[in-house]
C-alpha positions as CSV (number, residue, x, y, z in Angstrom):
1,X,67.0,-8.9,139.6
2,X,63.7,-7.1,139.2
3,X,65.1,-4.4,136.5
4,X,66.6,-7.6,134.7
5,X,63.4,-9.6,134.4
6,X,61.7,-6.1,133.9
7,X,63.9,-5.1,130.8
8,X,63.5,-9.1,129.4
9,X,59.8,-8.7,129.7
10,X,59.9,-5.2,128.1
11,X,62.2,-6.9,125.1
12,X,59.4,-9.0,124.7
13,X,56.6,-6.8,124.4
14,X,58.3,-4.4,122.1
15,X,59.5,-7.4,120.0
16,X,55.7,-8.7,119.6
17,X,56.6,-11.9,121.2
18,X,53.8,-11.4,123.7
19,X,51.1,-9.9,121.9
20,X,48.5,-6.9,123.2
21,X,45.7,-8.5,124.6
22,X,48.1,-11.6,125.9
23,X,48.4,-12.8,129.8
24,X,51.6,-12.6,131.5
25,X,52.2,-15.5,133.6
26,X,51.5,-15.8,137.4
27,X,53.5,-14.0,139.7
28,X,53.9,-17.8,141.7
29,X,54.5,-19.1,138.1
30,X,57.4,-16.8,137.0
31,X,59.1,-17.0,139.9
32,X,59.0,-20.3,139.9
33,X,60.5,-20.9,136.8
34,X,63.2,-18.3,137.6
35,X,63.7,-19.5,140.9
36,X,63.1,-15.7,142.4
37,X,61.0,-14.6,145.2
38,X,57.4,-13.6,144.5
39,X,58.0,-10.0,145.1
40,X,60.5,-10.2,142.9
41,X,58.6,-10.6,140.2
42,X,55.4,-8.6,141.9
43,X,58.1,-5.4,141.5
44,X,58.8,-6.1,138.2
45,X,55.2,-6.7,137.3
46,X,54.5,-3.0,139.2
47,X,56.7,-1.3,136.8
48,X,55.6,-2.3,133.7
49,X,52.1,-1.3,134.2
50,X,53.8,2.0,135.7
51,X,55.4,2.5,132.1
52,X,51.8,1.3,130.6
53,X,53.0,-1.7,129.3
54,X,51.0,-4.2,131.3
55,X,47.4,-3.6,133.0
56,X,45.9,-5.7,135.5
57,X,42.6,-7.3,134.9
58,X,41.7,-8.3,138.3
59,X,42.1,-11.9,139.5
60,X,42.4,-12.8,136.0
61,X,46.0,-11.6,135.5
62,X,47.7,-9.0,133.9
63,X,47.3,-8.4,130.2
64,X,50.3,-6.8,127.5
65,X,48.3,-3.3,127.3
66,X,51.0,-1.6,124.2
67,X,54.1,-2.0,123.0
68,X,55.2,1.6,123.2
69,X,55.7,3.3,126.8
70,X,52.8,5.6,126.4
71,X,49.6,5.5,128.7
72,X,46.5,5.9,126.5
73,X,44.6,9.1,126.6
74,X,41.9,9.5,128.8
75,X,38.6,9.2,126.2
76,X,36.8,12.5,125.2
77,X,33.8,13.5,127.2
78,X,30.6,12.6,125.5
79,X,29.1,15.6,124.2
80,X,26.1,14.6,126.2
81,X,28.4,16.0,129.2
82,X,29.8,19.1,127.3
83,X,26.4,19.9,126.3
84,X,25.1,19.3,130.3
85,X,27.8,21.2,131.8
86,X,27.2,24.3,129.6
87,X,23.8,24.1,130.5
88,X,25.0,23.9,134.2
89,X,27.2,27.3,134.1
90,X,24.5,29.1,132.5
């Protein structure tokens, strides 16, 4: 049951029917509506933001993070640090 409501959630996503930036529902809520446990939907939840498509924002919920299974990069160090560190070794 998790993989299913996993791979509907994914169809979703990828489909721009839930937009980046857009909550997911509840856990309580989904399950609800599906008539599933909580952890049901708690492991589903889990892999998504493994593949990168979902992140959590706290107590708030979780948010659609991409469309595409790819984590973002990690951002560049500031040259600030670059410069710091170099001064560092020296």
């Amino acid at each position: 049951m998790t993989k299913q409501i996993t791979d509907q959630l994914t169809s979703l996503i990828e489909s721009g029917a839930m937009t980046v930036g857009s909550y997911l529902p509840s856990e309580r809520e989904l399950a609800n509506s599906l008539k599933v446990a909580r952890n049901v939907v708690r492991g589903s939840y889990e892999s998504l933001m493994k593949a990168g498509r979902v992140q959590s924002e706290g107590r708030k919920g979780r948010t659609v993070r991409s469309s595409g299974g790819k984590k973002r990069a990690a951002p560049a160090k500031s040259s600030k640090g670059a410069a710091a560190s170099k001064a560092r070794k020296k």
